[in-house]
mmCIF file of the C-alpha atoms, coordinates in Angstrom:
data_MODEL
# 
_entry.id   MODEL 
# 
loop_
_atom_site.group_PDB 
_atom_site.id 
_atom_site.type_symbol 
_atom_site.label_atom_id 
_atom_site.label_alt_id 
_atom_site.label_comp_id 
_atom_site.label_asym_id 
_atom_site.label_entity_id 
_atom_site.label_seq_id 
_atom_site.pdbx_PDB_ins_code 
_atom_site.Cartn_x 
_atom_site.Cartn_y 
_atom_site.Cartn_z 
_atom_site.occupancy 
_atom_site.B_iso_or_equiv 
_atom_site.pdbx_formal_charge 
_atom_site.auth_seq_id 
_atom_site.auth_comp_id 
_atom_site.auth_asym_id 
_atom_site.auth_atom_id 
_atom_site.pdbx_PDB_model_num 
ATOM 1   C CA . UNK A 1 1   ? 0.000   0.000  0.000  1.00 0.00 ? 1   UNK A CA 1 
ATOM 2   C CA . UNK A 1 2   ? 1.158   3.626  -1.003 1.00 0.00 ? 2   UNK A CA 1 
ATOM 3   C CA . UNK A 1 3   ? 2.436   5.327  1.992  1.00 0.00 ? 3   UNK A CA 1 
ATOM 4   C CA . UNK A 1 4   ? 0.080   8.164  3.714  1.00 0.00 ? 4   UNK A CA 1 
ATOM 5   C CA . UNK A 1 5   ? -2.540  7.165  2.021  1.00 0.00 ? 5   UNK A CA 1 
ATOM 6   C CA . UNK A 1 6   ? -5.100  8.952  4.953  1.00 0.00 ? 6   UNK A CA 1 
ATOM 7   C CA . UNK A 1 7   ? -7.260  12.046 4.187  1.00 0.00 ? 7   UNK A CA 1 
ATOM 8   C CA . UNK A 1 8   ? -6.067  15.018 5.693  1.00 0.00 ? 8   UNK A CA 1 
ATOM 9   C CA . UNK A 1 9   ? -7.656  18.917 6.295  1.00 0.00 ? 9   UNK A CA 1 
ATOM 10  C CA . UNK A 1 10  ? -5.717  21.567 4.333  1.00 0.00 ? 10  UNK A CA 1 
ATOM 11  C CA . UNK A 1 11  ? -6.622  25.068 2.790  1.00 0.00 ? 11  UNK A CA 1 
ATOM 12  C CA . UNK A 1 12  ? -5.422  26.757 -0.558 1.00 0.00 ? 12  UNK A CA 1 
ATOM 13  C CA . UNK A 1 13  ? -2.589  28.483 -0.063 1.00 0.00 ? 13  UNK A CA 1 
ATOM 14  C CA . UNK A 1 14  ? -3.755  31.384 -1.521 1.00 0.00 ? 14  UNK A CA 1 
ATOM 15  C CA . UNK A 1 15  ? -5.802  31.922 1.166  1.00 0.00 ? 15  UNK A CA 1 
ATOM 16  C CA . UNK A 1 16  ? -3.231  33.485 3.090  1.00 0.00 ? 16  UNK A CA 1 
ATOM 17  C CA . UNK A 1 17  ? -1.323  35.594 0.699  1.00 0.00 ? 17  UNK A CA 1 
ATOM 18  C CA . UNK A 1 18  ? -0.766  38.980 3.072  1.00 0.00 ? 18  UNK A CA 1 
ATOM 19  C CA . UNK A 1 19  ? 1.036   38.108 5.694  1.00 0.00 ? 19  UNK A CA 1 
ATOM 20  C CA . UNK A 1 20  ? 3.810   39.834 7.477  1.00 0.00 ? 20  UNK A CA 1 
ATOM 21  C CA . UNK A 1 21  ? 6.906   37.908 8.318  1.00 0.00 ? 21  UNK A CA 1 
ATOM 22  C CA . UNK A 1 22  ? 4.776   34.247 7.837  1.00 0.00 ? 22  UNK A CA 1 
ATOM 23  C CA . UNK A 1 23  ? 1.791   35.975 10.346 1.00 0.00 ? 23  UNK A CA 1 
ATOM 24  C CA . UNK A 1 24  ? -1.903  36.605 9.276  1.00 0.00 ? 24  UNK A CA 1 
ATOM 25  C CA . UNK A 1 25  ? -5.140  37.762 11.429 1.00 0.00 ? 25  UNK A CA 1 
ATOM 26  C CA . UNK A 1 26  ? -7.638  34.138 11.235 1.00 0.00 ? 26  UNK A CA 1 
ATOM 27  C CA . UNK A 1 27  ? -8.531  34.204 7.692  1.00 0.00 ? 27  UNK A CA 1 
ATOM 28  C CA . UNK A 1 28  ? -12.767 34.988 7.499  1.00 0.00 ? 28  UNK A CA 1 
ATOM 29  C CA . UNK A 1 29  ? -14.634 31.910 7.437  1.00 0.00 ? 29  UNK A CA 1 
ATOM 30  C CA . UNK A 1 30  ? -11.941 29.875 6.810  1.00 0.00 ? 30  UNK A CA 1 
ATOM 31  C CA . UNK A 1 31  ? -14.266 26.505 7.072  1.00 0.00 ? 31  UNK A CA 1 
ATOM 32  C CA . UNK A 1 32  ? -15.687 27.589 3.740  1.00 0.00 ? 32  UNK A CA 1 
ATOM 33  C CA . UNK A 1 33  ? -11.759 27.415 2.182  1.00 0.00 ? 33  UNK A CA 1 
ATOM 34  C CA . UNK A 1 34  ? -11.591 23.639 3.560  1.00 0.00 ? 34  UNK A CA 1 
ATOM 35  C CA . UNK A 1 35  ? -10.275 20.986 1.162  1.00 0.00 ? 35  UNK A CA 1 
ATOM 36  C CA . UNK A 1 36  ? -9.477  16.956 2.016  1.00 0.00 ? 36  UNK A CA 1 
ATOM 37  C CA . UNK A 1 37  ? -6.961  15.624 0.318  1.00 0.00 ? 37  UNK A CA 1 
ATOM 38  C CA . UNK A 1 38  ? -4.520  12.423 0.163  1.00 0.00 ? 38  UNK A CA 1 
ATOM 39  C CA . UNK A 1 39  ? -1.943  13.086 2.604  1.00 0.00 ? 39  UNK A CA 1 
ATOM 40  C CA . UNK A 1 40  ? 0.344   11.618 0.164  1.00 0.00 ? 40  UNK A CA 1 
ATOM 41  C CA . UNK A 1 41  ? -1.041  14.065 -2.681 1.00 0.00 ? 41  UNK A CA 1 
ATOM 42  C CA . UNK A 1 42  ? 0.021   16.924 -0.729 1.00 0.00 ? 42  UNK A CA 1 
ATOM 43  C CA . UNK A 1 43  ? 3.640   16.209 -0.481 1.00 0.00 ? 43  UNK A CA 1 
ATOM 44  C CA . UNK A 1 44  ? 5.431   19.310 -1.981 1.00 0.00 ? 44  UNK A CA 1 
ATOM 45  C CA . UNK A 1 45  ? 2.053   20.429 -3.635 1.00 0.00 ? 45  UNK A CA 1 
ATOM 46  C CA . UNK A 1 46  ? 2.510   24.498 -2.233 1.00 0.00 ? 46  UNK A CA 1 
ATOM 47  C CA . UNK A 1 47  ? -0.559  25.225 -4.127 1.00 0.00 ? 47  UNK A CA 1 
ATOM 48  C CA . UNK A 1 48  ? -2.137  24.221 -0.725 1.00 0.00 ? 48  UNK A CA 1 
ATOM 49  C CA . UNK A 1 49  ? -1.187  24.761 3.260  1.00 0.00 ? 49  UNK A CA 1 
ATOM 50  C CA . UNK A 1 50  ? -1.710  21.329 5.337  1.00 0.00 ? 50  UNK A CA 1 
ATOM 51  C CA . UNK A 1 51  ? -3.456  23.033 8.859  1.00 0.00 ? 51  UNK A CA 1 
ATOM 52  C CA . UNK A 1 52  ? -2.299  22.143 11.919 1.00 0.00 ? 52  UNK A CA 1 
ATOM 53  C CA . UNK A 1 53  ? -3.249  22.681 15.224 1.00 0.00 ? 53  UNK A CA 1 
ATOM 54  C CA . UNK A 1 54  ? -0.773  23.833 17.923 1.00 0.00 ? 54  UNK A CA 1 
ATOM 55  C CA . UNK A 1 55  ? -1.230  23.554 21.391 1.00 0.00 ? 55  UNK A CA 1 
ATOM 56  C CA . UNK A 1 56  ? 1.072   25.336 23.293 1.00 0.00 ? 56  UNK A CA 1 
ATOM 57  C CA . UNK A 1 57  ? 1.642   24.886 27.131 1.00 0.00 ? 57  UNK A CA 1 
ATOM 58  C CA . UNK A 1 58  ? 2.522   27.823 29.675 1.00 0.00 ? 58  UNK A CA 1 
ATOM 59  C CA . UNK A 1 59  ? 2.287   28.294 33.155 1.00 0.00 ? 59  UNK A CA 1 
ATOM 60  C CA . UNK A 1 60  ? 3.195   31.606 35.216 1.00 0.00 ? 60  UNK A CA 1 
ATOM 61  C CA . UNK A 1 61  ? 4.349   33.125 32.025 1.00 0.00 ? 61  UNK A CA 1 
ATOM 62  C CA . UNK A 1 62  ? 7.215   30.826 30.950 1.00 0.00 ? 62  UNK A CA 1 
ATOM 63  C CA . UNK A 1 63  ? 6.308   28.198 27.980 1.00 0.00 ? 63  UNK A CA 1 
ATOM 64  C CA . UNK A 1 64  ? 6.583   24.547 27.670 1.00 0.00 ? 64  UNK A CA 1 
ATOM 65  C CA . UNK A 1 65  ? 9.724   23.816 25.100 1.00 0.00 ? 65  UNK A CA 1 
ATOM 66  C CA . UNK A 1 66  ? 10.893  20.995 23.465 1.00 0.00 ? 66  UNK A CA 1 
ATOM 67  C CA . UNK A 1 67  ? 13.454  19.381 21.468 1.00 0.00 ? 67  UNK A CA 1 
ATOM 68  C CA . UNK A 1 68  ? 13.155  17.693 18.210 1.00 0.00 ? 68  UNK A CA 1 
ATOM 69  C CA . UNK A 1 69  ? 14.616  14.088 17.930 1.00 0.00 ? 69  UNK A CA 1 
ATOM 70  C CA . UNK A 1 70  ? 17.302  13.900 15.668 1.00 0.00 ? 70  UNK A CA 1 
ATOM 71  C CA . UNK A 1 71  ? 15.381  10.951 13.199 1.00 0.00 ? 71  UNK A CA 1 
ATOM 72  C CA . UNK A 1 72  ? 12.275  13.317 12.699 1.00 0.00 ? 72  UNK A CA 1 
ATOM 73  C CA . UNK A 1 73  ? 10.595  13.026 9.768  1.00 0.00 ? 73  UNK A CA 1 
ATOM 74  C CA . UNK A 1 74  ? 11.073  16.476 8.523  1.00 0.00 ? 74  UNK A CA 1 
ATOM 75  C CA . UNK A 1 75  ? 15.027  17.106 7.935  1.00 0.00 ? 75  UNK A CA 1 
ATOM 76  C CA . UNK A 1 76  ? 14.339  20.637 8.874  1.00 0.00 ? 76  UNK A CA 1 
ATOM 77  C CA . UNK A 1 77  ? 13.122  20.300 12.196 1.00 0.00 ? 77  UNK A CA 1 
ATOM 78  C CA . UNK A 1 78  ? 15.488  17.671 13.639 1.00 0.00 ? 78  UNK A CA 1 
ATOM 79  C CA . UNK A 1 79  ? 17.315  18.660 16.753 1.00 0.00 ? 79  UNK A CA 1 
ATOM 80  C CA . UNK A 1 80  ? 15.427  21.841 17.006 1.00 0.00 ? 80  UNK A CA 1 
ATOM 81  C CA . UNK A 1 81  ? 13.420  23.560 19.569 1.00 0.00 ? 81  UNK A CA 1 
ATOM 82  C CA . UNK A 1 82  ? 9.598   23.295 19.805 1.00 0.00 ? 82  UNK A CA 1 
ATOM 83  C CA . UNK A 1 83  ? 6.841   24.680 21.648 1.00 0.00 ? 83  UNK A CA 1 
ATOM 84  C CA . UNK A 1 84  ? 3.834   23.307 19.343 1.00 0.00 ? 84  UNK A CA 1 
ATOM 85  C CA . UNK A 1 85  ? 2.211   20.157 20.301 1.00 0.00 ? 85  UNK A CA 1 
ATOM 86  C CA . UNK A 1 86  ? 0.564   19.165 17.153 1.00 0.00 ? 86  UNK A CA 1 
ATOM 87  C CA . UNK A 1 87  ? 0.219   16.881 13.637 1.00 0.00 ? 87  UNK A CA 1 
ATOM 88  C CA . UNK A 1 88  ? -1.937  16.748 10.337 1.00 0.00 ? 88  UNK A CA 1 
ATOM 89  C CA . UNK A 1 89  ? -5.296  18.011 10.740 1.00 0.00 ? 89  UNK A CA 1 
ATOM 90  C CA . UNK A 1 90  ? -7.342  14.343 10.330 1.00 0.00 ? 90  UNK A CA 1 
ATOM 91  C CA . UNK A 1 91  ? -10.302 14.048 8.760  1.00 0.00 ? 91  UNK A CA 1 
ATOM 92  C CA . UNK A 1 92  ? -12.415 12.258 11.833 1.00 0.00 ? 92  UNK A CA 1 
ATOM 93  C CA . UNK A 1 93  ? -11.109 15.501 13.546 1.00 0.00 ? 93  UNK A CA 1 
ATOM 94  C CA . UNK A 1 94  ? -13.762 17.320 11.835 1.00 0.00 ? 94  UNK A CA 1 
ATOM 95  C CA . UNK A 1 95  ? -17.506 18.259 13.592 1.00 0.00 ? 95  UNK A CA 1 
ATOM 96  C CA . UNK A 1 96  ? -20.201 19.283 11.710 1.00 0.00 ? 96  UNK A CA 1 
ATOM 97  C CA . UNK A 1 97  ? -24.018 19.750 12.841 1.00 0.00 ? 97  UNK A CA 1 
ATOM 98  C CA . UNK A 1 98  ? -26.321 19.019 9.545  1.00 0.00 ? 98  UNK A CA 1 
ATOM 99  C CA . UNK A 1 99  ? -22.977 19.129 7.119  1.00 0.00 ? 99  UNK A CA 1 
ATOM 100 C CA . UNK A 1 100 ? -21.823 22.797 8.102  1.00 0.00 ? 100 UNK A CA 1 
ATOM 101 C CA . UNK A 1 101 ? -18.123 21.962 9.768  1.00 0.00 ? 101 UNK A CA 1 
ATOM 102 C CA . UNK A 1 102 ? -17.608 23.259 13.568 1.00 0.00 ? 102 UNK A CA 1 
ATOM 103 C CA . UNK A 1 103 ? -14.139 24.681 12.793 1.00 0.00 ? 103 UNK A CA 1 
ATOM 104 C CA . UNK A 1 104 ? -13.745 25.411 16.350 1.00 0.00 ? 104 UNK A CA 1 
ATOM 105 C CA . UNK A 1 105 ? -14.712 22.680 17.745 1.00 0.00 ? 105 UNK A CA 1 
ATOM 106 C CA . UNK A 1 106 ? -12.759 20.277 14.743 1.00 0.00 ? 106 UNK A CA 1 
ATOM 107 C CA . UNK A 1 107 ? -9.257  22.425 16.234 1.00 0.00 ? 107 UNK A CA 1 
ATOM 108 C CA . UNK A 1 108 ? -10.369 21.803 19.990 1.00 0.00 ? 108 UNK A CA 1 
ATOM 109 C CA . UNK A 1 109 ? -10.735 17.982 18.500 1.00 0.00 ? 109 UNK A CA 1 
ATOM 110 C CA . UNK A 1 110 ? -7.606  17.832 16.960 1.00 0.00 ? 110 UNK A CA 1 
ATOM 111 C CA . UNK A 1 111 ? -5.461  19.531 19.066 1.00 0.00 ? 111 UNK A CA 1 
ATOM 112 C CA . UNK A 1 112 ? -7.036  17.184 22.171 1.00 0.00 ? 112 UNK A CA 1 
ATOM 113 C CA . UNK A 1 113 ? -5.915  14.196 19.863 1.00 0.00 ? 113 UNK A CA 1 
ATOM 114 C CA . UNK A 1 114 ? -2.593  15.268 19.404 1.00 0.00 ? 114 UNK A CA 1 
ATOM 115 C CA . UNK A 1 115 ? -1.573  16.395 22.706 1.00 0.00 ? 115 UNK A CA 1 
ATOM 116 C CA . UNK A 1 116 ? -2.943  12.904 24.030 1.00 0.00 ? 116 UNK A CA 1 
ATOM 117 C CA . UNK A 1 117 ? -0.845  11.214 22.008 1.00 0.00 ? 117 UNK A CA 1 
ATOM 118 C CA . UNK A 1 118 ? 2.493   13.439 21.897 1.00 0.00 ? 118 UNK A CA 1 
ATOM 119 C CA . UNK A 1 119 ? 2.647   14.418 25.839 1.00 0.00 ? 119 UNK A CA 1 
ATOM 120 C CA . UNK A 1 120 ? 1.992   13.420 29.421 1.00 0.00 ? 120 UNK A CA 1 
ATOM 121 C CA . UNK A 1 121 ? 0.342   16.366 31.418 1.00 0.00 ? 121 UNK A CA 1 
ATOM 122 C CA . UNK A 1 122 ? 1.311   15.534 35.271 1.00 0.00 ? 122 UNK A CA 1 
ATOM 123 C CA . UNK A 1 123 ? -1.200  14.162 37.549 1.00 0.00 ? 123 UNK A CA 1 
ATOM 124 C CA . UNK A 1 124 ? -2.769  16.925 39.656 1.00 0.00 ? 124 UNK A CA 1 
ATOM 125 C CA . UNK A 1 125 ? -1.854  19.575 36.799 1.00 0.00 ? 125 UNK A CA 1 
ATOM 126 C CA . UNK A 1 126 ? -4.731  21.208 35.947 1.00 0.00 ? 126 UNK A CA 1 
ATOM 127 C CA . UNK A 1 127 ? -6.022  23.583 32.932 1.00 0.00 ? 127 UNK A CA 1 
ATOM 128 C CA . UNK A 1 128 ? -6.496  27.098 34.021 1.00 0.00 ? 128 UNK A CA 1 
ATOM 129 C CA . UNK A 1 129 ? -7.806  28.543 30.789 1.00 0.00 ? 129 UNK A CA 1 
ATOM 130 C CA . UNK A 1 130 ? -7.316  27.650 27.157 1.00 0.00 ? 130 UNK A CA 1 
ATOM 131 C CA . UNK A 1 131 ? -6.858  30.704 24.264 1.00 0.00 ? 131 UNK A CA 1 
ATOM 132 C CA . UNK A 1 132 ? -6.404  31.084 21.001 1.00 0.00 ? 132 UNK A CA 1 
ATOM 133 C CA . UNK A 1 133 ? -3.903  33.184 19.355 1.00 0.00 ? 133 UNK A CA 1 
ATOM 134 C CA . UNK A 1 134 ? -5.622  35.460 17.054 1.00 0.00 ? 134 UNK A CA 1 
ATOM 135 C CA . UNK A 1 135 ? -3.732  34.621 14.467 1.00 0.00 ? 135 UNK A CA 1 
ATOM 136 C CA . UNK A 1 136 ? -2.456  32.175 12.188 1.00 0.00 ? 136 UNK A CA 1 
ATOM 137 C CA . UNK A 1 137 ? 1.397   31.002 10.745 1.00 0.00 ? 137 UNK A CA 1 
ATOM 138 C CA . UNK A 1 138 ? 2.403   30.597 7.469  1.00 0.00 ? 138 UNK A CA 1 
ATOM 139 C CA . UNK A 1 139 ? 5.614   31.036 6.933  1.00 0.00 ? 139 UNK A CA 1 
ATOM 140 C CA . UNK A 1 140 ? 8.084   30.663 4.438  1.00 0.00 ? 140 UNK A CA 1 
ATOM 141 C CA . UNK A 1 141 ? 11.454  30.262 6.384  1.00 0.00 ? 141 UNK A CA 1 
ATOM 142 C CA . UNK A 1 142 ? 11.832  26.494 4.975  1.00 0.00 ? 142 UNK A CA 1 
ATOM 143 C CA . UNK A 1 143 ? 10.309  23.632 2.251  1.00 0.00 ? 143 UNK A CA 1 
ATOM 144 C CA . UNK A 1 144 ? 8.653   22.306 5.357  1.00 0.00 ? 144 UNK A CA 1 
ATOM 145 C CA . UNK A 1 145 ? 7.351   25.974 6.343  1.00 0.00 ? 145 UNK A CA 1 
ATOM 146 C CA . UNK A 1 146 ? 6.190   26.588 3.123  1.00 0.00 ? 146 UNK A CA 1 
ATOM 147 C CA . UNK A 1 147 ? 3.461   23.491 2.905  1.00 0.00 ? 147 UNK A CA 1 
ATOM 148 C CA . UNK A 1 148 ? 2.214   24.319 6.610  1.00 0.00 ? 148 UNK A CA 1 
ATOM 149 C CA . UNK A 1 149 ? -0.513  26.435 7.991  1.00 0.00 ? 149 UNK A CA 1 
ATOM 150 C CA . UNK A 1 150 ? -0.893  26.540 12.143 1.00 0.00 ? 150 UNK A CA 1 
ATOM 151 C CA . UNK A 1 151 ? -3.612  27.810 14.100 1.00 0.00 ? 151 UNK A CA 1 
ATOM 152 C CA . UNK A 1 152 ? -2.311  28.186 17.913 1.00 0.00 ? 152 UNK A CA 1 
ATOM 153 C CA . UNK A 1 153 ? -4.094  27.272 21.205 1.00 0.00 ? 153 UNK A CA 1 
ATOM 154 C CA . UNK A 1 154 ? -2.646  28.577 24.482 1.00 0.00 ? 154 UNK A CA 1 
ATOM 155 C CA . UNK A 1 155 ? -3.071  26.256 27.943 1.00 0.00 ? 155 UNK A CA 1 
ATOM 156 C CA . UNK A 1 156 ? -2.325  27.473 30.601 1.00 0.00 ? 156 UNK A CA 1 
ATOM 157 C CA . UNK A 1 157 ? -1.549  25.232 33.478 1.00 0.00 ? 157 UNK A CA 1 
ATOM 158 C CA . UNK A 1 158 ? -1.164  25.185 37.388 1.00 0.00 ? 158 UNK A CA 1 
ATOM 159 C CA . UNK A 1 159 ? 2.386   23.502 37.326 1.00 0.00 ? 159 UNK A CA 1 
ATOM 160 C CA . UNK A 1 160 ? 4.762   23.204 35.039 1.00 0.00 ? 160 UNK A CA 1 
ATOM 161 C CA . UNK A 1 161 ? 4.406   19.053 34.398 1.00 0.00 ? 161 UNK A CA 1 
ATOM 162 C CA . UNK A 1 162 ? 4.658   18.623 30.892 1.00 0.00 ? 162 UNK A CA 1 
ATOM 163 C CA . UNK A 1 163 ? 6.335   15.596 29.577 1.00 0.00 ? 163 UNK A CA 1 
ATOM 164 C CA . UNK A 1 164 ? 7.080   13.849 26.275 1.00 0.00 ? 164 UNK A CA 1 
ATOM 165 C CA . UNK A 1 165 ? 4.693   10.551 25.270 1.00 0.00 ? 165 UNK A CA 1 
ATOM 166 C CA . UNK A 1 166 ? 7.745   7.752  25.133 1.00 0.00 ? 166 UNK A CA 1 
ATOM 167 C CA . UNK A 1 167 ? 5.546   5.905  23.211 1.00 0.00 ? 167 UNK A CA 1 
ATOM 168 C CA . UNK A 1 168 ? 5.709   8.275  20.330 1.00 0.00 ? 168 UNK A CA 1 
ATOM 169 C CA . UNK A 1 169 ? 9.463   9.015  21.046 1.00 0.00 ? 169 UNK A CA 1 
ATOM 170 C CA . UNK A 1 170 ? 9.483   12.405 18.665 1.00 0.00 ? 170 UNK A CA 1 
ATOM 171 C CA . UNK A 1 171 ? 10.602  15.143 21.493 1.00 0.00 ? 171 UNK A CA 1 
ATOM 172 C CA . UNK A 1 172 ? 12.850  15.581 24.311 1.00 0.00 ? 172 UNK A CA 1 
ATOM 173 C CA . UNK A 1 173 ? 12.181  17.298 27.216 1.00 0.00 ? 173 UNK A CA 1 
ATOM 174 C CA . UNK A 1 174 ? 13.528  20.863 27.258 1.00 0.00 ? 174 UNK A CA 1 
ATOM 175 C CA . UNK A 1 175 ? 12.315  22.812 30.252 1.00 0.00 ? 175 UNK A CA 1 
ATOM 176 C CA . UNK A 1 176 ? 9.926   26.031 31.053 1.00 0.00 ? 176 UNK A CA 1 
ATOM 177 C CA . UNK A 1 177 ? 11.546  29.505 29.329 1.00 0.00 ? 177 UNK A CA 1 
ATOM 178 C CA . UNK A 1 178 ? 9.999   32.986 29.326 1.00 0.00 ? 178 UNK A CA 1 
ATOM 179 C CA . UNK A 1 179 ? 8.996   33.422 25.421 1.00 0.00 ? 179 UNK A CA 1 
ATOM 180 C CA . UNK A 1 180 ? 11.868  36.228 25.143 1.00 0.00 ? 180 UNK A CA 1 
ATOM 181 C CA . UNK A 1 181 ? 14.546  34.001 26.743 1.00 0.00 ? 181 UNK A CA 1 
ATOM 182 C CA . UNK A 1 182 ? 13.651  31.446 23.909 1.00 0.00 ? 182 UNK A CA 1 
ATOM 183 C CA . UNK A 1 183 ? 13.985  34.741 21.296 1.00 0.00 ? 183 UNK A CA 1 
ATOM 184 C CA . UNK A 1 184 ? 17.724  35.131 22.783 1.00 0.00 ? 184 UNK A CA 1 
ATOM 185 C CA . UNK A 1 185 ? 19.762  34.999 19.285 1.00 0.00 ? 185 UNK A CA 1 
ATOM 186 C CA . UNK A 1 186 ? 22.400  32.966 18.688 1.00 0.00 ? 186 UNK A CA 1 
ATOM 187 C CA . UNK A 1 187 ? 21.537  30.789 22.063 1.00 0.00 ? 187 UNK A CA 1 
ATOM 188 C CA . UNK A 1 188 ? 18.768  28.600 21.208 1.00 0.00 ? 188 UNK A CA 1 
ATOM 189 C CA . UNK A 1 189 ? 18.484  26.579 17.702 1.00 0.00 ? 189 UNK A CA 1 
ATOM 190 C CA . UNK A 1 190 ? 14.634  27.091 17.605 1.00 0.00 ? 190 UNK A CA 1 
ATOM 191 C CA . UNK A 1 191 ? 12.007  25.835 14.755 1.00 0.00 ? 191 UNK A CA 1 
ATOM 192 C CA . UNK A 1 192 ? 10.547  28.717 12.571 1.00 0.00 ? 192 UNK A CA 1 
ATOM 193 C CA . UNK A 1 193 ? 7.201   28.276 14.433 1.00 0.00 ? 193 UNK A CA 1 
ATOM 194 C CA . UNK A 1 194 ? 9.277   28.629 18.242 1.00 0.00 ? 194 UNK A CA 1 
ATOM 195 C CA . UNK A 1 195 ? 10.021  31.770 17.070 1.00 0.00 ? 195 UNK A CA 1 
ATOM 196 C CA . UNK A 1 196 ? 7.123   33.296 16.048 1.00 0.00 ? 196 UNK A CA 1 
ATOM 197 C CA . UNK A 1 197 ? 4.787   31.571 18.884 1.00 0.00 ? 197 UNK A CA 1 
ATOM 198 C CA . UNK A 1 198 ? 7.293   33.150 21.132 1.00 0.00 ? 198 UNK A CA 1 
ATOM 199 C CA . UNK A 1 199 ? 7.320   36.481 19.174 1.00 0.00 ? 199 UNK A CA 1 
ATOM 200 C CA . UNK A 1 200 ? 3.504   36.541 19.599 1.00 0.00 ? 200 UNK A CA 1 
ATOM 201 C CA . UNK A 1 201 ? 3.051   35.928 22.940 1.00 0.00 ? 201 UNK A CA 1 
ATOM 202 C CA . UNK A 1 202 ? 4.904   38.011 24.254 1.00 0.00 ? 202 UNK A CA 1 
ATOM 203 C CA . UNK A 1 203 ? 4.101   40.931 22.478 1.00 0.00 ? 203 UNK A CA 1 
ATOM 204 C CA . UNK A 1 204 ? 0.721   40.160 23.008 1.00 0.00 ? 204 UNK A CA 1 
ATOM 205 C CA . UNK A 1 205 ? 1.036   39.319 27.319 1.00 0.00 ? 205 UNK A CA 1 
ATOM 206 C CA . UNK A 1 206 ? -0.871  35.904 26.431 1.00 0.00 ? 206 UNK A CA 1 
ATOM 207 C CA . UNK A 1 207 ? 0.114   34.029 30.009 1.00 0.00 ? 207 UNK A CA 1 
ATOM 208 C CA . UNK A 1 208 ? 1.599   36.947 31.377 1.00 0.00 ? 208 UNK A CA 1 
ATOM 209 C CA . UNK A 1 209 ? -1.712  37.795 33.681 1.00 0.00 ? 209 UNK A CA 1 
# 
């Protein structure tokens, strides 16, 4: 059997053409700009942006981060910090009432699936509040960048007890940073996606109150 063969959720890249530096404002009813597609199909096909929801843990305003394993998938992720928990929009990850898609409640979906299966939250952590960035990534920095659109969730947490899933064996544990110690040039090696997560949080205060 082919490999990726799965339906995933993506959008036509062209649905995001104003951006600054790889950032947009939530595109307007960006349900309607939907498309599933082979996984497979969408390999190097930048006619379209594979979404992805991030989920990204913070408690008393520092932020979860992660490393990449060195045998990732993507060559230009490996060994690279991360603090997005999240995969290929499925399409069971979708919720629709009488064939109109929930897109908020398809990312709450997703992004549930994906941090169950990536992380460990500590027992007796609990979930203060969950946000969402007003905004979405698309950036260009890399091949990989360039096929990717993210749409950001914020948890906040009462302890910092975040932990990779063994089972999936894709990150190593980094520690808890303040978004602008992660920003420090020339100190961390951070994925395109660190850095603007970072860049928007804390010019916006998100975790900060």
């Amino acid at each position: 059997m082919k490999k990726h063969q799965e339906h995933i959720v993506a959008v036509a890249a062209s649905l995001v053409t104003t951006r600054e530096q790889g950032i947009c404002n939530i595109p307007d009813n960006i349900e309607d700009h939907i498309v599933i597609k082979r996984r497979a199909s969408l390999l190097n096909d930048f006619n379209y942006r594979k979404l992805i929801p991030l989920t990204v843990f913070m408690c008393n305003g520092k932020i979860a981060a992660f490393t990449r394993k060195m045998d990732h998938q993507h060559e230009a992720l490996r060994g690279k910090v991360t603090v997005g928990i999240g995969g290929h929009f499925e399409l069971g990850d979708l919720c629709h009432k009488n064939s109109v898609i929930d897109i908020e409640m398809s990312v709450l979906k997703a992004s549930a699936r994906e941090v169950a299966e990536e992380v460990i939250v500590g027992e007796g952590t609990e979930i203060l509040k969950t946000a969402t960035l007003p905004l979405v990534i698309a950036a260009d920095e890399t091949i990989t960048d360039r096929q990717y659109m993210a749409l950001v969730s914020v948890v906040q947490l009462t302890k910092e007890d975040v932990l990779p899933n063994p089972e999936e064996d894709e990150l190593d544990y980094r520690g808890w940073y303040n978004p602008a110690e992660l920003l420090d040039s020339g100190k961390y090696t951070n994925e395109t996606w660190t850095n603007k997560i970072c860049s928007a949080i804390d010019s916006l205060g998100f975790g900060m109150r």
